[in-house]
C-alpha positions in Angstrom: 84.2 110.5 6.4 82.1 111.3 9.7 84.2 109.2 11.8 87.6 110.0 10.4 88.0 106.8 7.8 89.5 107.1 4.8 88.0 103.2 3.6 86.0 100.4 4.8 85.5 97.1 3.7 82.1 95.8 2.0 83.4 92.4 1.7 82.5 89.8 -1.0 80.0 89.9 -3.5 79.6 86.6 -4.2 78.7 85.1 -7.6 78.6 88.5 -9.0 79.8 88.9 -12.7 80.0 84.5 -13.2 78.8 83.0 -15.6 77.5 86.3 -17.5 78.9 85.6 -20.9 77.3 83.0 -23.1 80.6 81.8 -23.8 81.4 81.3 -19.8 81.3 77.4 -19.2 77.8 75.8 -18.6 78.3 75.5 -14.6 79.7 79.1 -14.5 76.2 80.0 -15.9 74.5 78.1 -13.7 76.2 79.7 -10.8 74.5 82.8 -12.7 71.2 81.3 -12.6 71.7 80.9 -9.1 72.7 84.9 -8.1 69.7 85.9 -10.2 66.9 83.4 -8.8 67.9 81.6 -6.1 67.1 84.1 -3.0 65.5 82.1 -0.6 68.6 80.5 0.8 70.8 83.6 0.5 70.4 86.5 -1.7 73.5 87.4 -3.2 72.0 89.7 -5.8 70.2 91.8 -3.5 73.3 91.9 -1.3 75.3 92.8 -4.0 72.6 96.1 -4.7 72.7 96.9 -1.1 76.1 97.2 -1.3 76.3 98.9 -4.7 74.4 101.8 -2.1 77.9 103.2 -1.0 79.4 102.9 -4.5 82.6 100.9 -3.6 85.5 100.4 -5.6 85.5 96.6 -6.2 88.3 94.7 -7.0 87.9 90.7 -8.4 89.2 88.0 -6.3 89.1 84.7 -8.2 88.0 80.9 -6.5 90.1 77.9 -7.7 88.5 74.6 -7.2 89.8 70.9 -8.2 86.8 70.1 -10.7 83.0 71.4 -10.8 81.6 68.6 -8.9 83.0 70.4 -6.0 81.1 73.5 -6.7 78.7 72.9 -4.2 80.4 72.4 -1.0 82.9 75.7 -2.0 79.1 77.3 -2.3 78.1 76.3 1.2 81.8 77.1 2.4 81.8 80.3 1.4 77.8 80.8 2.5 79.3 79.4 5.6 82.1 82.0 6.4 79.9 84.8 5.2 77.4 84.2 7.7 78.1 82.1 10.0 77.0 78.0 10.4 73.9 78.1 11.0 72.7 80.3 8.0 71.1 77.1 6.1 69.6 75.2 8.9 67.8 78.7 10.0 66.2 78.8 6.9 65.0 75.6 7.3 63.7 76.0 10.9 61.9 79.5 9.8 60.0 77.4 7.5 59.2 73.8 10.0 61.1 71.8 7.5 63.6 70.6 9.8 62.8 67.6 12.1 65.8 66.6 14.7 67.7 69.7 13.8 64.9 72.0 15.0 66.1 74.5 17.6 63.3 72.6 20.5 65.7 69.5 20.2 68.9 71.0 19.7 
């Protein structure tokens, strides 16, 4: 490579490959639903393609949560430690939704 690395680290790709199957359990494909449609809080479909750019070698890592009610808050979690804390509420704010939050009376 141009500056001597042999590897480099694309991270996650989040949500990619759940809930494909038709036999994958009914929130498994409604995390699906939500890596094919849900961009406007956080697009992890079209991160995945950009990422798919520099043909990586991906490897699965697998979640384990108590029960799917918890599904979620390991959703925001994960969002969370992605990209940082504020990644939701600037959504928000981009779009006036947020009253008390907004950056003016932060």
């Amino acid at each position: 490579m141009k500056k001597g690395y042999s590897t480099f680290n694309l991270g996650l790709s989040a949500l990619s490959g759940v809930g494909e199957s038709t036999e994958d359990p009914a929130f498994e494909r409604a995390l699906h639903y939500v890596y094919e449609h849900v961009d406007q809080f956080y697009n992890f479909k079209g991160l995945h393609e950009f990422k798919e750019k520099f043909h990586p070698t991906w490897s699965p890592r697998y979640l384990i949560y108590p029960n799917p009610a918890n599904l979620p808050l390991v959703a925001l979690a994960m969002i969370r430690a992605d990209s940082g804390d504020d990644v939701i509420s600037s959504y928000f704010w981009r779009r006036g939704h947020v009253g008390s939050l907004s950056p003016q009376n932060a």
